[in-house]
N, CA, C and O atoms as CSV, one atom per row, in Angstrom:
chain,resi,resn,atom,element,x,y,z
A,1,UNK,N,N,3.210,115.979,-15.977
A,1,UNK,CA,C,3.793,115.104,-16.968
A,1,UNK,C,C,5.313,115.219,-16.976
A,1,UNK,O,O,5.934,114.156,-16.935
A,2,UNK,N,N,6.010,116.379,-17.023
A,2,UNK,CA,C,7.400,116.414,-16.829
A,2,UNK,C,C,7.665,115.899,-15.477
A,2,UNK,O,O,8.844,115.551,-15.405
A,3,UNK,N,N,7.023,115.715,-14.377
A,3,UNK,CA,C,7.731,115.755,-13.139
A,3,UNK,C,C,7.948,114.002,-13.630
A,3,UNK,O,O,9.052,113.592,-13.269
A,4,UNK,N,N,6.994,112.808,-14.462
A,4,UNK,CA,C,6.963,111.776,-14.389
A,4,UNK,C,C,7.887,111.371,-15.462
A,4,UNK,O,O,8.485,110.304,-15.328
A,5,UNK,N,N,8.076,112.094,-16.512
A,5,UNK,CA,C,9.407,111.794,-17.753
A,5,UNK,C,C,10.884,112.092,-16.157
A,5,UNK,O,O,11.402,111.130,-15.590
A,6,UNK,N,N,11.173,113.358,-15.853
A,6,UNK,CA,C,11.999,113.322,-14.910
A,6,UNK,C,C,12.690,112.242,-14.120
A,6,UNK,O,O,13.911,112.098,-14.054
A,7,UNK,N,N,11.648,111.389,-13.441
A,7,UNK,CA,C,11.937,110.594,-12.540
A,7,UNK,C,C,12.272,109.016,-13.192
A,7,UNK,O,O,12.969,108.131,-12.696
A,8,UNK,N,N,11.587,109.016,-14.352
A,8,UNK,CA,C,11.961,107.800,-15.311
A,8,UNK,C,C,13.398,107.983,-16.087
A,8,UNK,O,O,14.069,107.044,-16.513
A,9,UNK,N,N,13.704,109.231,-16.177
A,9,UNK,CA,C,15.321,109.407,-16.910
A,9,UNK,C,C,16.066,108.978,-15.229
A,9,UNK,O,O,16.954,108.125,-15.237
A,10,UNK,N,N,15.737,109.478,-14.154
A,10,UNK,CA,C,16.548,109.214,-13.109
A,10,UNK,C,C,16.471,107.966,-12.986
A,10,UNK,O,O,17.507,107.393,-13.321
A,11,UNK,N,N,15.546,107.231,-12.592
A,11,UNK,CA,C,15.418,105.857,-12.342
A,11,UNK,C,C,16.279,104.930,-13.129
A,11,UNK,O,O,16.792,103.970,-12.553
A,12,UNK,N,N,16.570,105.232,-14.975
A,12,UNK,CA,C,17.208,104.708,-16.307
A,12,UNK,C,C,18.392,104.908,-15.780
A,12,UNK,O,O,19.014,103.910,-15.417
A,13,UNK,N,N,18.961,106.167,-15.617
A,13,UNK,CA,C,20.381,106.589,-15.163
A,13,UNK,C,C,20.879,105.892,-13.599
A,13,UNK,O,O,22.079,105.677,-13.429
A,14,UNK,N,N,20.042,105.617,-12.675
A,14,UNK,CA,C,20.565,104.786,-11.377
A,14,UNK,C,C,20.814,103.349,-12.055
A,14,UNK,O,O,21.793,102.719,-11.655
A,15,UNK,N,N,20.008,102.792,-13.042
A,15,UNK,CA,C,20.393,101.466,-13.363
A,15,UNK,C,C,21.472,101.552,-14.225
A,15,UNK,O,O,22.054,100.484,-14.419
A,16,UNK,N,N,21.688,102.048,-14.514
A,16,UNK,CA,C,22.718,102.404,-15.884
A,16,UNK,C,C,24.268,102.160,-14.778
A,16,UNK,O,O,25.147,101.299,-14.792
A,17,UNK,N,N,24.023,103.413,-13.878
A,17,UNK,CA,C,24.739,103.203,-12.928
A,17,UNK,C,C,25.593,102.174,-12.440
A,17,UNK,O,O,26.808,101.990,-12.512
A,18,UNK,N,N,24.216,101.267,-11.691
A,18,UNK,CA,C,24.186,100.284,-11.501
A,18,UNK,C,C,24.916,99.235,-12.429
A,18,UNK,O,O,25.886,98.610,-11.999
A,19,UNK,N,N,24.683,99.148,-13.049
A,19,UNK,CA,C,24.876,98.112,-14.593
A,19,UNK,C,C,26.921,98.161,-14.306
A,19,UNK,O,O,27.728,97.326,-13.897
A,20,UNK,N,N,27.031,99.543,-14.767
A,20,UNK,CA,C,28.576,99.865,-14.432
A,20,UNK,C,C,29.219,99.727,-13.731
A,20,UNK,O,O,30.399,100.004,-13.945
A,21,UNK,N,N,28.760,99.166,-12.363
A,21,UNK,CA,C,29.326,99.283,-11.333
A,21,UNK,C,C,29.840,97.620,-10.914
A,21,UNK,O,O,30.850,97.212,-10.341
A,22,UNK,N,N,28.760,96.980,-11.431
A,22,UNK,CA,C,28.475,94.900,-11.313
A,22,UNK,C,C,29.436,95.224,-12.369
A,22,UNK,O,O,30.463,95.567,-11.783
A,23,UNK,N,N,29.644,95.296,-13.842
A,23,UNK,CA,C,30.361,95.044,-14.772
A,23,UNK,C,C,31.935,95.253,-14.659
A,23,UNK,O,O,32.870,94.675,-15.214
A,24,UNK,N,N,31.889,96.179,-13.837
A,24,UNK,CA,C,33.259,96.778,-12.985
A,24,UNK,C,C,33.732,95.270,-11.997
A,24,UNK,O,O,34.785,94.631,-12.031
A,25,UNK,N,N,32.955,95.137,-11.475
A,25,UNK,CA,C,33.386,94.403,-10.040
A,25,UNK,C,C,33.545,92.659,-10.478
A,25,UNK,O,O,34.287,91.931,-9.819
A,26,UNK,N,N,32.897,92.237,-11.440
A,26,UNK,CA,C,32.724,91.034,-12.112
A,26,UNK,C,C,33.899,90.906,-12.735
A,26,UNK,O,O,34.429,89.795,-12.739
A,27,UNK,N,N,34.637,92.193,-13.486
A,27,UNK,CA,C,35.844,91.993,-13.971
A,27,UNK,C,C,37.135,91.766,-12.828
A,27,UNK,O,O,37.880,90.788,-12.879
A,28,UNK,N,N,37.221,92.582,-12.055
A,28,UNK,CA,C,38.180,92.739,-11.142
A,28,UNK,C,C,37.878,91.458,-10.530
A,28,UNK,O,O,39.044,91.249,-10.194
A,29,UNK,N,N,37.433,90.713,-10.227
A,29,UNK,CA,C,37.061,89.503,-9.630
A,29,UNK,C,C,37.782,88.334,-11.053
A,29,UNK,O,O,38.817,87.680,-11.181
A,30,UNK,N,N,37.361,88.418,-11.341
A,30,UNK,CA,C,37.687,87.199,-12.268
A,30,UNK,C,C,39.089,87.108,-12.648
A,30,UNK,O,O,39.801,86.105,-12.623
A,31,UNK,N,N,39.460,88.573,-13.088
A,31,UNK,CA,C,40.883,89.008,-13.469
A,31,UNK,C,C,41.654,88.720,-11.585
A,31,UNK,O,O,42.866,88.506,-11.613
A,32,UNK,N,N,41.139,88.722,-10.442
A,32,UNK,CA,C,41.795,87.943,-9.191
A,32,UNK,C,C,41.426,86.498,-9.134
A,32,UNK,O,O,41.952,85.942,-8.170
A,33,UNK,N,N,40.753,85.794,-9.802
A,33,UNK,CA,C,41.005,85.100,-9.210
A,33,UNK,C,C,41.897,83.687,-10.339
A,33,UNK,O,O,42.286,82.541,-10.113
A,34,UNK,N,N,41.892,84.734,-11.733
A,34,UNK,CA,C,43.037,84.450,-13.162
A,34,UNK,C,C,43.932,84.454,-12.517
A,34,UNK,O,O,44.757,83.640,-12.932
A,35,UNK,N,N,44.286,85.040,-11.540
A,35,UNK,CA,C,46.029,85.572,-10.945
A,35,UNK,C,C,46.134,84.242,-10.230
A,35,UNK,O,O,46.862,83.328,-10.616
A,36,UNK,N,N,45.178,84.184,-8.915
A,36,UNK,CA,C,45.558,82.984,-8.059
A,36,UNK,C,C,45.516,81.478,-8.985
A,36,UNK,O,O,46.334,80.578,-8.796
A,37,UNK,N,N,44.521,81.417,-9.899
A,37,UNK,CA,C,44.781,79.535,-10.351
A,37,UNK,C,C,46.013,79.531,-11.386
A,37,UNK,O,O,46.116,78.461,-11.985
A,38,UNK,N,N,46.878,80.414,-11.686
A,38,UNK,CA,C,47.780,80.576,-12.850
A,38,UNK,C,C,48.826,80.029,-11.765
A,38,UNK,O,O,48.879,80.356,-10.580
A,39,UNK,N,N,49.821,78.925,-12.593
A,39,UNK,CA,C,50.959,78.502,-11.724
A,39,UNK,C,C,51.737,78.970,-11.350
A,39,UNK,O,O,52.398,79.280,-12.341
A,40,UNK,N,N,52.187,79.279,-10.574
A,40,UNK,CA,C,53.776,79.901,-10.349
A,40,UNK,C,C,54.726,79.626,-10.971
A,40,UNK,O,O,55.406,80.553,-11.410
A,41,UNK,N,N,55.153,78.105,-11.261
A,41,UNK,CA,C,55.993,77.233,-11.643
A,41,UNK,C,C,55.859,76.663,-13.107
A,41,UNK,O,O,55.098,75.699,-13.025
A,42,UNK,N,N,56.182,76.804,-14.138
A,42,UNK,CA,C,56.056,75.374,-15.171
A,42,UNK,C,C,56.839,74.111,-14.896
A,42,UNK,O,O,58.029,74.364,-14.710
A,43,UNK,N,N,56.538,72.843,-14.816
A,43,UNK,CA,C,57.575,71.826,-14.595
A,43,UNK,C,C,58.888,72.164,-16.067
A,43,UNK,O,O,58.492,72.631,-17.135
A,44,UNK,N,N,59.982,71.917,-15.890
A,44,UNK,CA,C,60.814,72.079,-16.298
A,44,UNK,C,C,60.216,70.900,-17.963
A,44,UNK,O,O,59.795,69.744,-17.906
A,45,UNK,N,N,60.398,71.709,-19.140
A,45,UNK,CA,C,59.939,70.723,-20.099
A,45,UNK,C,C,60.935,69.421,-20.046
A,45,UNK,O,O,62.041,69.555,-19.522
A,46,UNK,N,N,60.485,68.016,-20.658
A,46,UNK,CA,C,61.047,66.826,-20.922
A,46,UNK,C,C,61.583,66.694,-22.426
A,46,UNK,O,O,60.718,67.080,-23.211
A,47,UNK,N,N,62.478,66.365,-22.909
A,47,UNK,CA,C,62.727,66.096,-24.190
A,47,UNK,C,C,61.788,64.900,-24.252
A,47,UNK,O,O,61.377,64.178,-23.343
A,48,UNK,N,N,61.491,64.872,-25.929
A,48,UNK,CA,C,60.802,63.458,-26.355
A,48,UNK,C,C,61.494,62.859,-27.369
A,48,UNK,O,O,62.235,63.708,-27.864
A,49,UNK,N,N,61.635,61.548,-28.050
A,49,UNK,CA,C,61.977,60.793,-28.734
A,49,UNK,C,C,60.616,60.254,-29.436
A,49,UNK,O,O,59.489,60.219,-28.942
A,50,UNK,N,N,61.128,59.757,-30.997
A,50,UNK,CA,C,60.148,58.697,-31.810
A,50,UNK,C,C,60.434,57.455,-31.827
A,50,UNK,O,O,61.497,56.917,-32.134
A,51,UNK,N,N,59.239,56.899,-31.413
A,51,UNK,CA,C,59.341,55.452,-31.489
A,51,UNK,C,C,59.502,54.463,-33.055
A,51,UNK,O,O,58.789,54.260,-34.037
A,52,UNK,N,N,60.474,54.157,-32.722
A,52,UNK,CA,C,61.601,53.544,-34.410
A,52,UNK,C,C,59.806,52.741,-35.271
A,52,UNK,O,O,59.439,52.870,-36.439
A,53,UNK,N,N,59.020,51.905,-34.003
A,53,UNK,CA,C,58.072,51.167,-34.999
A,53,UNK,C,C,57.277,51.667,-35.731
A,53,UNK,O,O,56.909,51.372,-36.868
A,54,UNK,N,N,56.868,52.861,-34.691
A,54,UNK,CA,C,54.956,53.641,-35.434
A,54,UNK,C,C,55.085,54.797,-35.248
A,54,UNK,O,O,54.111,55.519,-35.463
A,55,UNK,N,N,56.334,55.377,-34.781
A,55,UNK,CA,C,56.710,56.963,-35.662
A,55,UNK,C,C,55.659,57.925,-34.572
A,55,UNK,O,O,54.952,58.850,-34.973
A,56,UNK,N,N,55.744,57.504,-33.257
A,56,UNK,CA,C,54.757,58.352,-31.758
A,56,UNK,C,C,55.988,58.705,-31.063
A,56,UNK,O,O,56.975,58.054,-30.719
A,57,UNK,N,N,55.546,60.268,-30.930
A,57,UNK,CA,C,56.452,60.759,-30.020
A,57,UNK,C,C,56.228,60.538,-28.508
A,57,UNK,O,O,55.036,60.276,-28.347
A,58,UNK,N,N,56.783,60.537,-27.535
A,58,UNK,CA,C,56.640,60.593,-26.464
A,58,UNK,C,C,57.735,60.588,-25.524
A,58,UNK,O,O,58.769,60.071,-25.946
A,59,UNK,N,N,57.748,61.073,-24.272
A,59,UNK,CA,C,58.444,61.644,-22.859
A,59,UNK,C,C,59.732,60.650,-23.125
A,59,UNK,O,O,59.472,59.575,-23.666
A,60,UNK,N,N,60.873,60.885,-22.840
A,60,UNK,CA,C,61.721,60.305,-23.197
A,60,UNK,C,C,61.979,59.064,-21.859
A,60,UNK,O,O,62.349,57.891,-21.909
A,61,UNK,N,N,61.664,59.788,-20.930
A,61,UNK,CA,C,61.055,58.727,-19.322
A,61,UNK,C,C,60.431,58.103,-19.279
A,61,UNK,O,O,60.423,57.507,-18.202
A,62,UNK,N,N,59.124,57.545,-20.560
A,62,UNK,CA,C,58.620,56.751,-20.670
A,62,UNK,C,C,58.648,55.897,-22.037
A,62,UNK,O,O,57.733,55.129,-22.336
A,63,UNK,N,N,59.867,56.122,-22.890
A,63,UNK,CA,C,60.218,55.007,-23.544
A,63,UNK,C,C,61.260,53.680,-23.216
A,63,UNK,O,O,62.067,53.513,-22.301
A,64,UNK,N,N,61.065,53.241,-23.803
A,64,UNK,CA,C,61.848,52.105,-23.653
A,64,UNK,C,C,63.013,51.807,-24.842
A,64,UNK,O,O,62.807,51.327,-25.956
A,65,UNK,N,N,64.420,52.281,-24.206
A,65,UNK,CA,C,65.523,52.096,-25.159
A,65,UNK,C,C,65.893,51.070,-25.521
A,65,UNK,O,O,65.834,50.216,-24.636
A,66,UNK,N,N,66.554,50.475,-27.176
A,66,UNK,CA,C,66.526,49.490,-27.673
A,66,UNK,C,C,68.145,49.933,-28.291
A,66,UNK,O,O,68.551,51.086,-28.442
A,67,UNK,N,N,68.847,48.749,-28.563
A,67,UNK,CA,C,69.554,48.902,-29.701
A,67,UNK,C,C,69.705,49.572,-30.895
A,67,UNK,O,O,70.768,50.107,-31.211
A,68,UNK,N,N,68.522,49.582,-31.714
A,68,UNK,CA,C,68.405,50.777,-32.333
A,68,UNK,C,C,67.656,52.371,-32.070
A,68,UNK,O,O,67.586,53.166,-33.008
A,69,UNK,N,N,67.380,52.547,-31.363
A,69,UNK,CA,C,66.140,53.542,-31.341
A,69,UNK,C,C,65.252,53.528,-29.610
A,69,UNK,O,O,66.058,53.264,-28.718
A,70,UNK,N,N,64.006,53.731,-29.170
A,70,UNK,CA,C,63.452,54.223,-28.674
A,70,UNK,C,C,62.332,53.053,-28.688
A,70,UNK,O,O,63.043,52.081,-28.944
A,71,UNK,N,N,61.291,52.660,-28.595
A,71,UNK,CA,C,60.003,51.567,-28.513
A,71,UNK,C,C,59.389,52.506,-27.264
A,71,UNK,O,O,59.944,53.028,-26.297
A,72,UNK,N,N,57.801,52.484,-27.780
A,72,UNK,CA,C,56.637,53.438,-27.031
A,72,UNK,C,C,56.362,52.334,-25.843
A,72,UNK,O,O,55.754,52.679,-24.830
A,73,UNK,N,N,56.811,51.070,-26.005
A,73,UNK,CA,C,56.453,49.938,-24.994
A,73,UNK,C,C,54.886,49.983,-24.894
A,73,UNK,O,O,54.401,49.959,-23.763
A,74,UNK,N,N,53.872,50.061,-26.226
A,74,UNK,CA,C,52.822,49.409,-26.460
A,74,UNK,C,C,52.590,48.186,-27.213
A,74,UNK,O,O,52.828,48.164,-28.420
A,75,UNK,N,N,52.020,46.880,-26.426
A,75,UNK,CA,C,51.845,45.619,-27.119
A,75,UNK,C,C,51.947,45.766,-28.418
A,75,UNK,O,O,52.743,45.279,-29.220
A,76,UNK,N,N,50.653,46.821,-28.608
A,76,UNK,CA,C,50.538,46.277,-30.431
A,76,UNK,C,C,51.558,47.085,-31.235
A,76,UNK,O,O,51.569,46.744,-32.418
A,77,UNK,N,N,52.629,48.300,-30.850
A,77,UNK,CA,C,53.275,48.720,-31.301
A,77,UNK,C,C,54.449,48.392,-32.876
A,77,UNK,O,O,54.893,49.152,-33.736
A,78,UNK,N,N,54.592,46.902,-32.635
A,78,UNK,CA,C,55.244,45.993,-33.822
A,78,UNK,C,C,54.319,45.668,-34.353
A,78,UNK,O,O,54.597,44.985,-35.339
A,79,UNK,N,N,52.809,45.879,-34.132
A,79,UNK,CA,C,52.445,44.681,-35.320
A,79,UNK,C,C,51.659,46.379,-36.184
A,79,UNK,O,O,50.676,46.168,-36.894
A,80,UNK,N,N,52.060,47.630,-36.077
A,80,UNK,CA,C,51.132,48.059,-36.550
A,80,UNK,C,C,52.425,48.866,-37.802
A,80,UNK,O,O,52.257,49.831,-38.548
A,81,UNK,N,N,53.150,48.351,-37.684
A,81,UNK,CA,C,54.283,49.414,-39.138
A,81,UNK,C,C,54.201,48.545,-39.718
A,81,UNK,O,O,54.716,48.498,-40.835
């Protein structure tokens, strides 16, 4: 009876092992491959402006300057203030 408790604590302790070893390697993996998809670069940020009609910010490269102010250059943009 002890020789069969024995071999069941060993058998518990190789998986245990085991267990530690995948949990180990799953991290180091993931934490490589966090490193490689992370950018090198940020694009340099854009200033933004509000559009004078409906009060939307956006890229200052994609507004459209007016006499007074800024326009988002969406159709319905005037009819919605």
């Amino acid at each position: 009876m002890g020789k069969i408790v024995f071999w069941i604590v060993v058998f518990f302790v190789i998986l245990l092992a085991l267990r530690f070893l995948n949990v180990a390697k799953s991290r180091r993996s993931s934490r490589d491959q966090e490193r490689r998809e992370r950018p090198k670069e940020l694009p340099p940020a854009e200033p933004t402006v509000r559009c004078e009609a409906c009060g939307v910010y956006l890229p200052k490269s994609e507004a459209q300057a007016t006499a007074t102010g800024f326009r988002c250059g969406d159709p319905a943009c005037p009819r919605r203030h």
